[in-house]
C-alpha positions in Angstrom: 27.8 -3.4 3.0 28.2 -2.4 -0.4 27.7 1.2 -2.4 27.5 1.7 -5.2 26.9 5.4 -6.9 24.5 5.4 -9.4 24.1 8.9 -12.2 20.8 10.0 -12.3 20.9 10.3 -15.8 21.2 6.4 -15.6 18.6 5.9 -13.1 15.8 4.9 -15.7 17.4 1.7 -16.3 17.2 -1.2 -14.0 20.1 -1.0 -11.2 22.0 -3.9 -10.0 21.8 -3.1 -5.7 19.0 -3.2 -3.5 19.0 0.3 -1.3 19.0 -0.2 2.7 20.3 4.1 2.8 18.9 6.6 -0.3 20.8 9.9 -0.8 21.4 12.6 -2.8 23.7 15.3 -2.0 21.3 17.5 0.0 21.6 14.5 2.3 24.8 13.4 2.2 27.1 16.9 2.7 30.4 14.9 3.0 29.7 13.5 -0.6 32.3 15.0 -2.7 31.2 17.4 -5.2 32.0 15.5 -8.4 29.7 12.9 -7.0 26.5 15.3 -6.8 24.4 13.9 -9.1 24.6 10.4 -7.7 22.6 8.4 -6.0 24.1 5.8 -3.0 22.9 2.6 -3.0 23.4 0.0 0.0 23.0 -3.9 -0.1 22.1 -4.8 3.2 24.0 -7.2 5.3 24.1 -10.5 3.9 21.7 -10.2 1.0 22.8 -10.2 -2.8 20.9 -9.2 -5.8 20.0 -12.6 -6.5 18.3 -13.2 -4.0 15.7 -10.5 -5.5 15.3 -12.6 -8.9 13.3 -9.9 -11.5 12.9 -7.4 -8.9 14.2 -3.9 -9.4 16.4 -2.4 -6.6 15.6 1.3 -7.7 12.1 0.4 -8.0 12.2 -0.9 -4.2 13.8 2.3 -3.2 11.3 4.1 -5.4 7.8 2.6 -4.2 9.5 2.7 -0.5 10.1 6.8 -1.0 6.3 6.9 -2.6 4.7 4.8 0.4 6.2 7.4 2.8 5.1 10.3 0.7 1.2 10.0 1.0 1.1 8.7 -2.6 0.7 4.6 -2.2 2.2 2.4 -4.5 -0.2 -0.5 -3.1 2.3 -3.1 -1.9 6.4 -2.9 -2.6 7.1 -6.1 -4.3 9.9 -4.5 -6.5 8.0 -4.4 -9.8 7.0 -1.7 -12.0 3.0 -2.4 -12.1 0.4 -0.1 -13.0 -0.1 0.9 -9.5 3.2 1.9 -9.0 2.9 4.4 -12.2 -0.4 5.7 -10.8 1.5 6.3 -7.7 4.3 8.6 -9.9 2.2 10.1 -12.0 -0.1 11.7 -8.8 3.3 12.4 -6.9 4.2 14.1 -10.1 1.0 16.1 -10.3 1.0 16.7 -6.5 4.7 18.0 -6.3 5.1 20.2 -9.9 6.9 18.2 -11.6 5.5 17.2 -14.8 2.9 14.4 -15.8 3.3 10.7 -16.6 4.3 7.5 -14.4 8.0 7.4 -15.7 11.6 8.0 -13.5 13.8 10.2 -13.9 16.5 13.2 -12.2 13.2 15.5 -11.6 11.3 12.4 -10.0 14.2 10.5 -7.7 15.6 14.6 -6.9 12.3 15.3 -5.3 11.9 12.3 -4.1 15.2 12.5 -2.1 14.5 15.8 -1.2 11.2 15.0 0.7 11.5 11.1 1.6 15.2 10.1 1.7 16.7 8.4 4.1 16.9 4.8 4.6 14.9 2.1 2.6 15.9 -1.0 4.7 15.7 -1.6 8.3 15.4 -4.4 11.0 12.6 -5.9 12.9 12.7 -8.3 15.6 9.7 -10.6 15.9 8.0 -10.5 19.5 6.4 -13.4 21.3 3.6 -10.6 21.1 3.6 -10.9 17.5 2.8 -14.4 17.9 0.9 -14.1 20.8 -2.5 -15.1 17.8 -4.3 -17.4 16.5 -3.5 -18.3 12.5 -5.9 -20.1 10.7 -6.3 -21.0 7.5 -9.3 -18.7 6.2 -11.7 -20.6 3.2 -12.4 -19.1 0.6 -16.7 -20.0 1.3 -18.7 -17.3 2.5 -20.6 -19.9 4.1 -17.7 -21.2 6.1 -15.9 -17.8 6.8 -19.0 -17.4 8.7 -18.5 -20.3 11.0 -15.3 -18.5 12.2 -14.8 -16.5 15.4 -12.6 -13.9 13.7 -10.6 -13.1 10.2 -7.6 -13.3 11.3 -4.5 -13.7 9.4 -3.5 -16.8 8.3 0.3 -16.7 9.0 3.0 -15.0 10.9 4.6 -14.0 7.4 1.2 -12.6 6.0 0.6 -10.5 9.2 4.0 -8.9 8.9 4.5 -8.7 5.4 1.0 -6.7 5.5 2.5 -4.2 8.7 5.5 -3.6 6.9 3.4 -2.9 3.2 5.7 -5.7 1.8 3.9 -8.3 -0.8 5.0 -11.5 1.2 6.8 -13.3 -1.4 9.1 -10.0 -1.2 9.2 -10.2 2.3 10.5 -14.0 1.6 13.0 -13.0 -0.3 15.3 -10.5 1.6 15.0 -13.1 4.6 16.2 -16.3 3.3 15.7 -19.2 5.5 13.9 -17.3 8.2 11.4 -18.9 10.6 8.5 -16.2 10.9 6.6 -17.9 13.1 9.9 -18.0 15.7 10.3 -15.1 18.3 13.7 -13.5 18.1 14.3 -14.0 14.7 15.8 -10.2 13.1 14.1 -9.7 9.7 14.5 -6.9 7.0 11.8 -4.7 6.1 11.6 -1.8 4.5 10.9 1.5 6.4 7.9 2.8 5.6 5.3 5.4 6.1 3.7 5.4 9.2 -0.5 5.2 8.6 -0.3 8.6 9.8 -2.2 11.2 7.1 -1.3 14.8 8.4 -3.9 16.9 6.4 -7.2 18.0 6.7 -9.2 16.2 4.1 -12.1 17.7 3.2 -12.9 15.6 0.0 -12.3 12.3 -1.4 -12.3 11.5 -5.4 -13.1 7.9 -6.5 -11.6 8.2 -10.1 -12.9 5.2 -11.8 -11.2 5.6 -14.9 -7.7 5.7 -13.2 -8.5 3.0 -10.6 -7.5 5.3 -7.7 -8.9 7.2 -5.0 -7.2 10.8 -4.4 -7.8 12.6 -1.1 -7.9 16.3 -1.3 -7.7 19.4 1.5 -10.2 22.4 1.5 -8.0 24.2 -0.8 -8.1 21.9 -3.2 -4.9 20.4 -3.3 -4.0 16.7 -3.5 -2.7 15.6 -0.1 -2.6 11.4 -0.8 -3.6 8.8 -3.3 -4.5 5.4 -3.1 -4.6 2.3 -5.8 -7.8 0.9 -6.0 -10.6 -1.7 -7.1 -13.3 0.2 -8.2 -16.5 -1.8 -9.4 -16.9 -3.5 -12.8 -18.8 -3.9 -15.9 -21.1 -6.3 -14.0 -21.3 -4.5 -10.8 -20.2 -1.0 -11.3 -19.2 1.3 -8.7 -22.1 4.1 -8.4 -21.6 7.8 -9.8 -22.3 11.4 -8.7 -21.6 12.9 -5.0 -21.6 11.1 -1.2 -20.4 11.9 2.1 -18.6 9.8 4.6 -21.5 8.6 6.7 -19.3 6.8 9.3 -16.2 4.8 9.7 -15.7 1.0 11.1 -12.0 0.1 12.6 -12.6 -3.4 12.6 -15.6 -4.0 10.9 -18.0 -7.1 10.7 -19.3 -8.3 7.3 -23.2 -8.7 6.4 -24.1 -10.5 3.1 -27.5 -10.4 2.2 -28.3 -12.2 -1.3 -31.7 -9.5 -1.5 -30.9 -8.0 -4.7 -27.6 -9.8 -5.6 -26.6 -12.5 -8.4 -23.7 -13.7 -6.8 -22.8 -15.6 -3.3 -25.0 -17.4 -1.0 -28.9 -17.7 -0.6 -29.3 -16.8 2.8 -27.8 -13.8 4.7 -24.5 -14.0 6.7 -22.8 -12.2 9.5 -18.5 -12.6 8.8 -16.4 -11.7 11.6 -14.1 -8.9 11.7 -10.5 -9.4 10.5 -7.8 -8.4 8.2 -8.9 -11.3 6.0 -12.5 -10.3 6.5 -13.7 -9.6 2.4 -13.6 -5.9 3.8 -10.5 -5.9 5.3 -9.8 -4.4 8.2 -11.3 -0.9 8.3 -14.7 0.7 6.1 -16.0 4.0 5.8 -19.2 3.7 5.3 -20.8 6.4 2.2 -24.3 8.1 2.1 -25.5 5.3 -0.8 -26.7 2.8 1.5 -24.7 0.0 1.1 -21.5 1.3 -0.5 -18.4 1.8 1.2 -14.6 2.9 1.1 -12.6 -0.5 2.4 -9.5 -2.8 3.0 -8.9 -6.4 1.1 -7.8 -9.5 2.4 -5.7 -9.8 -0.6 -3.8 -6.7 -1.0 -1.4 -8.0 -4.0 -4.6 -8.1 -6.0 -5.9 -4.2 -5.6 -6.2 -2.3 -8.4 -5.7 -5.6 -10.4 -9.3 -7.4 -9.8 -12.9 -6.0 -10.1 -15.2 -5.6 -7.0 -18.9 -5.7 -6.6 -19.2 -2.0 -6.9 -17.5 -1.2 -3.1 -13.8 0.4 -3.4 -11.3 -1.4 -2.5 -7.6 -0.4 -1.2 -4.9 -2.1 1.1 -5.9 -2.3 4.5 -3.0 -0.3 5.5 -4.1 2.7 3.1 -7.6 2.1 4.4 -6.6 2.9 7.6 -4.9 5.5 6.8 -7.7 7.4 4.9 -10.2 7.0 7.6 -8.1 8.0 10.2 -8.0 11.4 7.9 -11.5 11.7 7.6 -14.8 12.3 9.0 -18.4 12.1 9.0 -19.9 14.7 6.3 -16.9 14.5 4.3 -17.5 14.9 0.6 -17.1 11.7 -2.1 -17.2 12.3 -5.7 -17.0 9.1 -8.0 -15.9 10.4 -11.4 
């Protein structure tokens, strides 16, 4: 493996290595002194920059530390995208340290401070992994209905998805690996575990910001999400709600009363992660509105919905293991 030591003062620029260990020198005690204000990058075993193409190997390391913290990024692809710059700026606002969804010293220091470790790790591929059916899931209303489940649709979809990793990334720092083969040791970045450790007692739906922010009793910012909220055709609805109930797994039922788009007769869709609510909802007071996953992940925060909001499956999750019923919604 390779290191090289990067100056935070430097760190706004694009860097040349991908990250597999992140420290700073709280974390690294045997760094010499003079070196204190660098950062330690590590190319893992066997993969070179160029194998990235345009992705950023700081802003790999970056989204990974923000995906751990509570404060999603959406999916780590390596790009600076608007969701990754909501993703600063409410880590920012969250931690005291300034406004805005730029990096910096102040941003990767805190960052290291309260995520570091490493970026990278392995992940052997299970005959259990496998152990499913992958189909090819239409894009027709009509025909996702003749299926027995929403499954995914390949073995690199399902762990790109587990891992938070767009799956073209995922490609990329595994050349010529077989996904679909047990055995096969695959890198993936380490990241957070679903596992929300607050008590939420509200949940803001901030339209204007495409986000979704979850907040404890006292008022304090505990997590964000990117989000699809709504759009000028169907927009999301205002005012207050509470969580009414939550789905793990939830089937999907299309009724065209009172809608210009989709089919003419209602539909029941199986439950799935490619389901087009994903794999969990959390169901809100306003009778037919609801906090939910995507089938396409890539695309939240990017692409309008029919006035539902829309995060990652794995943020979904997350929230509404966080939550319960009478919890407070404000869409502002």
């Amino acid at each position: 493996m390779k290191t090289i030591l990067l100056p935070l003062a430097a760190l706004a620029l694009p860097a040349t290595a991908l990250a597999q260990s992140v420290s700073g020198p709280e974390l690294n005690n045997s760094a010499d002194r003079s070196q204190s204000n660098s950062l330690s990058v590590t190319l893992p075993d066997g993969i070179t920059s160029s194998m990235l193409g345009k992705r950023d190997a700081q802003m790999i390391a970056v989204q990974t530390m923000l995906d751990r913290s509570r404060h999603s990024p959406g999916v780590v692809d390596g790009y600076n995208g608007e969701n990754t710059r909501r993703a600063i700026s409410a880590y920012r606002r969250a931690n005291g340290i300034g406004s805005g969804g730029s990096i910096d010293g102040d941003l990767l220091r805190s960052l290291l401070e309260t995520q570091g470790g490493d970026v990278f790790q392995t992940y052997t591929i299970t005959s259990d992994d496998l152990n499913r059916s992958f189909t090819d899931v239409p894009a027709d209303f009509e025909a996702k209905a003749e299926l027995d489940s929403l499954g995914y649709e390949s073995a690199q979809e399902m762990l790109a998805e587990r891992f938070h990793m767009d799956a073209d990334f995922l490609a990329a720092m595994n050349p010529g690996v077989d996904f679909s083969r047990a055995g096969q040791t695959i890198n993936v970045i380490a990241k957070g575990d679903e596992t929300l450790n607050a008590d939420v007692a509200r949940i803001e739906v901030r339209k204007n910001e495409n986000s979704v922010v979850a907040m404890n009793s006292a008022g304090e910012m505990v997590a964000s999400y990117p989000a699809t909220i709504g759009s000028g055709e169907f927009p999301s609805p205002s005012g207050n709600m509470t969580v009414a109930a939550i789905a793990p797994a939830p089937k999907y039922y299309f009724s065209p009363e009172g809608r210009e788009w989709g089919p003419d007769r209602k539909l029941t869709i199986a439950a799935g992660p490619n389901n087009p609510v994903g794999g969990t909802w959390i169901d809100l007071s306003k009778e037919g509105y609801g906090i939910h996953g995507s089938p396409d992940p890539k695309m939240v925060g990017k692409r309008n919905s029919h006035g539902c909001v829309r995060l990652t499956n794995w943020d979904a999750e997350e929230l509404a293991k966080a939550v319960s019923q009478g919890v407070t919604v404000v869409f502002t």
